[in-house]
DOVEX-558728 format. One record per residue: residue number from 1; residue in three letters; x, y, z of N, C-alpha, C in turn. Coordinates in pm, whole numbers, plus 50000, padded with zeros to 5 digits. Example, Ala and Ser with C-alpha at 12.3 -4.5 7.8 and 13.67 -1.06 7.14 Angstrom:
BEGIN
(lumba 1,'ALA',(51319,49431,50780),(51230,49550,50780),(51320,49670,50780)) (lumba 2,'SER',(51285,49775,50708),(51367,49894,50714),(51290,50003,50787)) 
END
This chain:
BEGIN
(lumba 1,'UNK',(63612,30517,82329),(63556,30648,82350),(63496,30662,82489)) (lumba 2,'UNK',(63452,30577,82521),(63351,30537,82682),(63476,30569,82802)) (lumba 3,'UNK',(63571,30486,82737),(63690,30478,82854),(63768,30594,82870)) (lumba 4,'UNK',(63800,30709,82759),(63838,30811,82722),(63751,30907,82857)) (lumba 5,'UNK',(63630,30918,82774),(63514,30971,82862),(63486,30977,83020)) (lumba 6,'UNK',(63533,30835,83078),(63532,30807,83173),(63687,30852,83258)) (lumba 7,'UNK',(63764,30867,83186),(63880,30897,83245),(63878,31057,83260)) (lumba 8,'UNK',(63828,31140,83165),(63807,31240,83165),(63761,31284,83279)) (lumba 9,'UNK',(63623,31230,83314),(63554,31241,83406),(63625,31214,83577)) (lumba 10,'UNK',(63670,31115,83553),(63790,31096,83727),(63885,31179,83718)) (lumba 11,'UNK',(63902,31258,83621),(64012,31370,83589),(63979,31522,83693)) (lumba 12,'UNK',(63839,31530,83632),(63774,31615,83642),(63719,31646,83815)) (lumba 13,'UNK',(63663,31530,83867),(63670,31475,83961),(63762,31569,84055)) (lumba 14,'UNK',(63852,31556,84087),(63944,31594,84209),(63954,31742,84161)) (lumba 15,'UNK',(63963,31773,84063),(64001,31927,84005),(63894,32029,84066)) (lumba 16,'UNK',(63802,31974,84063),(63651,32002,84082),(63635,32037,84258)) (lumba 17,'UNK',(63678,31899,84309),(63670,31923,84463),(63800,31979,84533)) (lumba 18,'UNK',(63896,32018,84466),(64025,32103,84483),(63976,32208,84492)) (lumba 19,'UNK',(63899,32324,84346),(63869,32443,84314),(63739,32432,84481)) (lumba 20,'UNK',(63604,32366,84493),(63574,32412,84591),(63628,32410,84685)) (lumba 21,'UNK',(63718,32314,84801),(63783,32307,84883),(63855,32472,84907)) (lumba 22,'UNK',(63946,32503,84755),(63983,32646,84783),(63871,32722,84798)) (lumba 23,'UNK',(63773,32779,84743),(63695,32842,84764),(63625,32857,84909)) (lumba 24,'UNK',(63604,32731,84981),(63561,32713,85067),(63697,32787,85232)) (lumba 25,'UNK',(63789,32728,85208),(63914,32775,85268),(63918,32934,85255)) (lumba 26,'UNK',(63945,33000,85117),(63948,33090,85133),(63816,33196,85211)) (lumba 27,'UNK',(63734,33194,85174),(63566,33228,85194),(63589,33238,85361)) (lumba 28,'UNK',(63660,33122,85436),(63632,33092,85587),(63755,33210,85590)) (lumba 29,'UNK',(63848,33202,85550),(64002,33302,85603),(63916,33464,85576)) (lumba 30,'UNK',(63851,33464,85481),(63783,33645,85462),(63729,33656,85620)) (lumba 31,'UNK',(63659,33551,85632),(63539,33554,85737),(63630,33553,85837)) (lumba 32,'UNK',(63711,33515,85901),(63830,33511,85995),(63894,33672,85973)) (lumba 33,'UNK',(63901,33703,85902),(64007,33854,85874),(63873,33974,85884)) (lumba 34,'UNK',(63739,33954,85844),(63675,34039,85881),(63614,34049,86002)) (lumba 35,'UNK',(63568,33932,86070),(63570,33913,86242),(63688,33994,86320)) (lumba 36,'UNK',(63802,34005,86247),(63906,34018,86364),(63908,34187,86356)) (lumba 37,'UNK',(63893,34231,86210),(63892,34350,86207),(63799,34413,86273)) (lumba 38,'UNK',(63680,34364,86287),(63544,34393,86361),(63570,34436,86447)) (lumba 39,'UNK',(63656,34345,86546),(63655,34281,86708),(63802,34420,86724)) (lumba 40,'UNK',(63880,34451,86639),(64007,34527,86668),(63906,34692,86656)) (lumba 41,'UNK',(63796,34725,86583),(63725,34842,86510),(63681,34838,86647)) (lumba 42,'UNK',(63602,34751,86723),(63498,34761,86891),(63591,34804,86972)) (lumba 43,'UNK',(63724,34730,86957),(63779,34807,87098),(63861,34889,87054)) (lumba 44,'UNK',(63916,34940,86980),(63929,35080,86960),(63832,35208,86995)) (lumba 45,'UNK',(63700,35124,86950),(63598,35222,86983),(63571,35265,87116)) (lumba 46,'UNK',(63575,35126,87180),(63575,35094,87314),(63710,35240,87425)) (lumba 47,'UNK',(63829,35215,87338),(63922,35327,87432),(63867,35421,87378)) (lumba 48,'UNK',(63846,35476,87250),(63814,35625,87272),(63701,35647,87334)) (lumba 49,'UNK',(63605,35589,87326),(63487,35625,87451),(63558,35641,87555)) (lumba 50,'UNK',(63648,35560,87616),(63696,35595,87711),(63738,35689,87759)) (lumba 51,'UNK',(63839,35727,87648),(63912,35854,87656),(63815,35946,87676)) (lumba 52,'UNK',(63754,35993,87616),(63600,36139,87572),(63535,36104,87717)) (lumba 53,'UNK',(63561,35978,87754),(63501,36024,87917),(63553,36087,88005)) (lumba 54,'UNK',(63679,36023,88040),(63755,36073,88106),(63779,36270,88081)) (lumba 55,'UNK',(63803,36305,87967),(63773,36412,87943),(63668,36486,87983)) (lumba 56,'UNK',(63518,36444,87992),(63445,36509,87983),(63428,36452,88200)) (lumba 57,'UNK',(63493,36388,88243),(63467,36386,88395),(63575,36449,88453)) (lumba 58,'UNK',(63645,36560,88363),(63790,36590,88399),(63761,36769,88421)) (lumba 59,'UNK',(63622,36781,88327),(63607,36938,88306),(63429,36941,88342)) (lumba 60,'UNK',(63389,36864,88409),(63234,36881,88423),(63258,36935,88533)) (lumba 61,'UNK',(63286,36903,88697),(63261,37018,88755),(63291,37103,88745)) (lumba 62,'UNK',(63408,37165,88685),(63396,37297,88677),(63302,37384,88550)) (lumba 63,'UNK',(63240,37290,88517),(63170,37347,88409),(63052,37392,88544)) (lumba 64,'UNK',(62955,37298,88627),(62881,37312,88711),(62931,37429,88815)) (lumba 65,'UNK',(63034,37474,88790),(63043,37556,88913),(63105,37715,88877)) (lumba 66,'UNK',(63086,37686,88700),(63080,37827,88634),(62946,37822,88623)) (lumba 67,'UNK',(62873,37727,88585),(62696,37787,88601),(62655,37831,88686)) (lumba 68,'UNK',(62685,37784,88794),(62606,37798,88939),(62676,37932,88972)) (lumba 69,'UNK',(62802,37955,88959),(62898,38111,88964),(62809,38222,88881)) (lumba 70,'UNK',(62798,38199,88790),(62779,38248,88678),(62648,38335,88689)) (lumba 71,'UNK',(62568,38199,88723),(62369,38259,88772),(62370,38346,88866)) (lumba 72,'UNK',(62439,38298,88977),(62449,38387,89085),(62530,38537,89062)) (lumba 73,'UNK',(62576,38543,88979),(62614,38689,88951),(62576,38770,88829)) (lumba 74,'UNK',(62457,38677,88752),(62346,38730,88627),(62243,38808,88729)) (lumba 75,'UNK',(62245,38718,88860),(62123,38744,88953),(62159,38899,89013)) (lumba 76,'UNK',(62305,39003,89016),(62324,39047,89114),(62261,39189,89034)) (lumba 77,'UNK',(62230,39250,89160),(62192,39428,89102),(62313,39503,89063)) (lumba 78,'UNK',(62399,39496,89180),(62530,39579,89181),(62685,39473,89181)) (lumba 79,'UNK',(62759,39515,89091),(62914,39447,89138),(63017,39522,89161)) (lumba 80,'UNK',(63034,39468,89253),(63137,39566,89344),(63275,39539,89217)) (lumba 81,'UNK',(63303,39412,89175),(63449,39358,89123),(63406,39308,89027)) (lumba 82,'UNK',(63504,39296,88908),(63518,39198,88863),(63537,39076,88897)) (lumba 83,'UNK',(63409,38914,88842),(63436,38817,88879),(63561,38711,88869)) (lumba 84,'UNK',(63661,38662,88977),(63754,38586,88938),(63715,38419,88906)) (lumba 85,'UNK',(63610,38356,88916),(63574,38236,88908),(63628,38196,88717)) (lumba 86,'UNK',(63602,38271,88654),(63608,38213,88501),(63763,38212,88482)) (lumba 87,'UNK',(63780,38110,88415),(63961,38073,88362),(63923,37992,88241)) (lumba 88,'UNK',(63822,38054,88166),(63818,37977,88020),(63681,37878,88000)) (lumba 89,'UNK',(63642,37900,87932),(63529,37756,87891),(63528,37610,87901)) (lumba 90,'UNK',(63708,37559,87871),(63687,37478,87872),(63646,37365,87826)) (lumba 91,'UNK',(63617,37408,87716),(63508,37319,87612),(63646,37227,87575)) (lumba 92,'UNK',(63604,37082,87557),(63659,36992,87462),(63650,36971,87308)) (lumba 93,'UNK',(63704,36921,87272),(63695,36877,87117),(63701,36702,87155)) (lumba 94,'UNK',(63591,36675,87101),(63579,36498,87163),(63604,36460,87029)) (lumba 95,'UNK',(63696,36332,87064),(63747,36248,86932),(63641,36153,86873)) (lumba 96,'UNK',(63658,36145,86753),(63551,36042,86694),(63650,35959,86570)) (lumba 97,'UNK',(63754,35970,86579),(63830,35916,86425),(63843,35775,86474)) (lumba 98,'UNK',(63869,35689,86539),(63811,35521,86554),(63658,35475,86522)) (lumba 99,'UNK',(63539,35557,86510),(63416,35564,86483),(63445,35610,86311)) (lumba 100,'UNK',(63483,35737,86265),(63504,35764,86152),(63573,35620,86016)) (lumba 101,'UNK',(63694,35615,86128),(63772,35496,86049),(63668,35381,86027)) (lumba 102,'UNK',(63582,35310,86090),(63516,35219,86036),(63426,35214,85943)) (lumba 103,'UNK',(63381,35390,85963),(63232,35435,85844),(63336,35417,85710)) (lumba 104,'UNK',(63476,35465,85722),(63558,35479,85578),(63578,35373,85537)) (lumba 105,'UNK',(63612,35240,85599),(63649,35145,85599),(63563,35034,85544)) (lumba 106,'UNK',(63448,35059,85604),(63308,35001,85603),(63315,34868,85706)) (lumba 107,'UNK',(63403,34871,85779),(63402,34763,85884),(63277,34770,86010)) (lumba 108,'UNK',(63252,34911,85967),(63120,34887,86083),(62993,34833,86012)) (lumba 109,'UNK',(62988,34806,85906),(62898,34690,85882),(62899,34564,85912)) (lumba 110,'UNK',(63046,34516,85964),(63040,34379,85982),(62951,34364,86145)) (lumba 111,'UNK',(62931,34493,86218),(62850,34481,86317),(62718,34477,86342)) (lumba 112,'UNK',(62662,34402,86421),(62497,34372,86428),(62482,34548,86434)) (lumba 113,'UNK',(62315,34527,86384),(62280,34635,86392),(62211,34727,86516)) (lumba 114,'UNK',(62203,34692,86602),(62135,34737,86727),(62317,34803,86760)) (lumba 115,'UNK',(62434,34762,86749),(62541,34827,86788),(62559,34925,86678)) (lumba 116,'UNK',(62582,34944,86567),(62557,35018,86479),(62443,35119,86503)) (lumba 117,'UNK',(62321,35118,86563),(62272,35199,86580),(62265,35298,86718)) (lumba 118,'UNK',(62349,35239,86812),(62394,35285,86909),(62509,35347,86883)) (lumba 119,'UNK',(62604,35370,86807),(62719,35423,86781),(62720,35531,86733)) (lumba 120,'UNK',(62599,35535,86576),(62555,35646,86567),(62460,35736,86645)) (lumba 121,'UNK',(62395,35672,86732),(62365,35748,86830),(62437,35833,86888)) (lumba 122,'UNK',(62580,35818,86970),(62647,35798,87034),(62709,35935,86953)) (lumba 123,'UNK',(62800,35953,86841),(62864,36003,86753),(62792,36107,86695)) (lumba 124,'UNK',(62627,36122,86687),(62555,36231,86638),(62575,36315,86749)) (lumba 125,'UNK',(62523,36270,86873),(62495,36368,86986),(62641,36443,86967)) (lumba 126,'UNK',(62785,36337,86993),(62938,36387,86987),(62911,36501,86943)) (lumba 127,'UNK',(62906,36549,86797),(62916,36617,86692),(62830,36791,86727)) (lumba 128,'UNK',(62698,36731,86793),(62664,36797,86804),(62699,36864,86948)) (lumba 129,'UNK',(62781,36838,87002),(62821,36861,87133),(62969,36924,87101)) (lumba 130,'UNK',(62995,36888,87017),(63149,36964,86963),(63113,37072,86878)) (lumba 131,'UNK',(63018,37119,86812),(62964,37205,86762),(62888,37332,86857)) (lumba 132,'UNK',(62824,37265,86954),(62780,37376,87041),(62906,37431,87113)) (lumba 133,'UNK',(63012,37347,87119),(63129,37418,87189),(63225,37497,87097)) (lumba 134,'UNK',(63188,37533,86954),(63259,37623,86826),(63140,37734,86949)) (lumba 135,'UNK',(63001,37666,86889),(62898,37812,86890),(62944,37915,86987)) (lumba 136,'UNK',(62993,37813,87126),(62952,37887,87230),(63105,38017,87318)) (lumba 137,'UNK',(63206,37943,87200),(63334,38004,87185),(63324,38158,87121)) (lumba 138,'UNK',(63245,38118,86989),(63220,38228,86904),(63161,38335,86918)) (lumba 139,'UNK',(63020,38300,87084),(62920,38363,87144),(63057,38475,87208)) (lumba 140,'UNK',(63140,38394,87305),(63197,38451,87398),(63251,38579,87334)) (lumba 141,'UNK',(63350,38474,87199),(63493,38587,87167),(63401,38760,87149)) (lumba 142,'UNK',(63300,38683,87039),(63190,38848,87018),(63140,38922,87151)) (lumba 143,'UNK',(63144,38900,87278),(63096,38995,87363),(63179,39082,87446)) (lumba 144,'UNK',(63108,39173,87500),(63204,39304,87550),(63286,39261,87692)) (lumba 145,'UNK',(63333,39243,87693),(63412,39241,87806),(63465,39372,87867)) (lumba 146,'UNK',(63392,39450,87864),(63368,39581,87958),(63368,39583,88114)) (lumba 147,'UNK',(63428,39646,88218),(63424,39639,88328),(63286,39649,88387)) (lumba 148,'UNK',(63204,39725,88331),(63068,39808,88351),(62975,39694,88407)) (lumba 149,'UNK',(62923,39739,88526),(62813,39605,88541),(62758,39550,88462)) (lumba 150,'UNK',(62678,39658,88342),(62610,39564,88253),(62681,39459,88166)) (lumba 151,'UNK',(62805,39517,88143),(62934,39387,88060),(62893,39328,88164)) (lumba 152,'UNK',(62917,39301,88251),(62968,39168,88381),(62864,39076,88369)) (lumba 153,'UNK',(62708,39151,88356),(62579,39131,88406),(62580,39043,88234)) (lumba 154,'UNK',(62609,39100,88150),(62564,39057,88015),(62610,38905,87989)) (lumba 155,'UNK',(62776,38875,88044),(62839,38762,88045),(62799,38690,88118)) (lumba 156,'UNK',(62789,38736,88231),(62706,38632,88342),(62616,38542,88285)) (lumba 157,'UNK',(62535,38614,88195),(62417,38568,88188),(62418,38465,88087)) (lumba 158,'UNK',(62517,38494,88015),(62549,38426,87883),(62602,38288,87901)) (lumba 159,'UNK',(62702,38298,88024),(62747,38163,88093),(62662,38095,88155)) (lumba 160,'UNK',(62572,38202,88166),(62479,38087,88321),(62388,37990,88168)) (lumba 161,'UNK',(62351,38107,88089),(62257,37969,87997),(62353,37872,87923)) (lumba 162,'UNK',(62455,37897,87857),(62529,37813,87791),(62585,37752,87898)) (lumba 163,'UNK',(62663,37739,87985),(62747,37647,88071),(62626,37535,88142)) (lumba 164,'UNK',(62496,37564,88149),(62333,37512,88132),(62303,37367,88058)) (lumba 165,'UNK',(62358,37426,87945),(62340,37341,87844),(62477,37252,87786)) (lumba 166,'UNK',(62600,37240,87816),(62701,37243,87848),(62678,37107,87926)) (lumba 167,'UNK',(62660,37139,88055),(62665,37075,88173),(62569,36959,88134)) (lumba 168,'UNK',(62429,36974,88130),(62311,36893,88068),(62359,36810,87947)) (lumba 169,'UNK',(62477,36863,87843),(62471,36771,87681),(62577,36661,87784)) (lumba 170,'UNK',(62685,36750,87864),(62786,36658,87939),(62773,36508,87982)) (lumba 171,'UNK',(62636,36547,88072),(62549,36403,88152),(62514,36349,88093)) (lumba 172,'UNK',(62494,36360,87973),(62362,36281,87833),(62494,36182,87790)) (lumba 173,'UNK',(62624,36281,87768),(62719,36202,87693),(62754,36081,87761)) (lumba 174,'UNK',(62784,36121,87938),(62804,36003,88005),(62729,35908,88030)) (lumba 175,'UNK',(62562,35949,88008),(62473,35808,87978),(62495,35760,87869)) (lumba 176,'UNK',(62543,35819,87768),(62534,35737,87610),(62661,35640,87660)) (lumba 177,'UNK',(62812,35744,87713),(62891,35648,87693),(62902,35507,87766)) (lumba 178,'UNK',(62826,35559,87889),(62780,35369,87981),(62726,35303,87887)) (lumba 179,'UNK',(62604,35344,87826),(62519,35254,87770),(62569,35200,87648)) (lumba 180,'UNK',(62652,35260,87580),(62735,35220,87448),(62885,35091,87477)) (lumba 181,'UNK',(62895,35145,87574),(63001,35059,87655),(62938,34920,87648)) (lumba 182,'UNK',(62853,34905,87750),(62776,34736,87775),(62715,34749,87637)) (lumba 183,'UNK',(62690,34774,87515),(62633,34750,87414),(62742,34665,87341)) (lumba 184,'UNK',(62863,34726,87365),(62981,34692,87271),(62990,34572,87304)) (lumba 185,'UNK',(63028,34571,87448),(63085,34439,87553),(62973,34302,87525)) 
END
């Protein structure tokens, strides 16, 4: 019965350090497949920041130089003409679906949290910067576009504050996106 027992036991033995061995193997391959997904989720993130920059350094001066247009002819008493400086707003639609994909995914948990909290940083302001550019579409389409000074005078004025704020969310974005950049890196 002893020897039975005992054989049992050296049986048991290797079966035992097989099952952890797998466990252990597998456990390290998750940890390998969620690192990589991590590291593939950052630089994805990494180009579309890129991209939304490039965009937004593609249409900022002329955003600055419909404000500065813009004030200067909110400022005027009389207009002789209609102004030719405006050819559209301009506004972007900045991408966020490489940021989205990881919230769905939940791969942006596998990231420390000081980057995680820079991202959403990063992605709130977005949102809200793609939203002021619905508002400020919606401002436009509703106003008179009347020849009449006061039309001219009314738009002017409307551009000079929104293209204001525009210009100002613009610069904020390009500090977030430096600073999100070396956060990632």
């Amino acid at each position: 019965m002893k020897r039975k027992l005992g054989d049992i036991i050296l049986q048991i033995i290797p079966v035992m350090i097989g099952v952890y061995l797998g466990f252990v193997i597998s456990n390290w391959q998750d940890n390998q497949k969620r690192s990589t997904q991590s590291q593939i989720l950052v630089d994805n993130i990494s180009l579309e920041i890129e991209t939304n920059k490039r965009i937004i350094e593609g249409v900022i001066e002329y955003h600055k130089m419909l404000r500065d247009s813009s004030r200067y002819y909110a400022n005027l008493d009389i207009y002789n003409k209609k102004p030719t400086f405006f050819q559209g707003t301009r506004t972007q639609q900045l991408s966020s679906s490489a940021y989205s994909t990881g919230i769905q995914t939940g791969i942006i948990n596998e990231l420390p949290l000081k980057k995680i909290q820079t991202l959403n940083n990063l992605y709130n302001f977005q949102d809200y910067s793609n939203e002021f550019g619905k508002m400020l579409m919606n401002g436009l389409i509703n106003m008179d576009f009347s020849d009449t000074s006061e039309g001219i005078k009314k738009i002017a004025s409307f551009l000079s504050i929104t293209m204001t704020d525009i210009v100002i969310q613009e610069q904020h974005l390009l500090e977030l996106y430096e600073e999100t950049n070396k956060i990632l890196k």
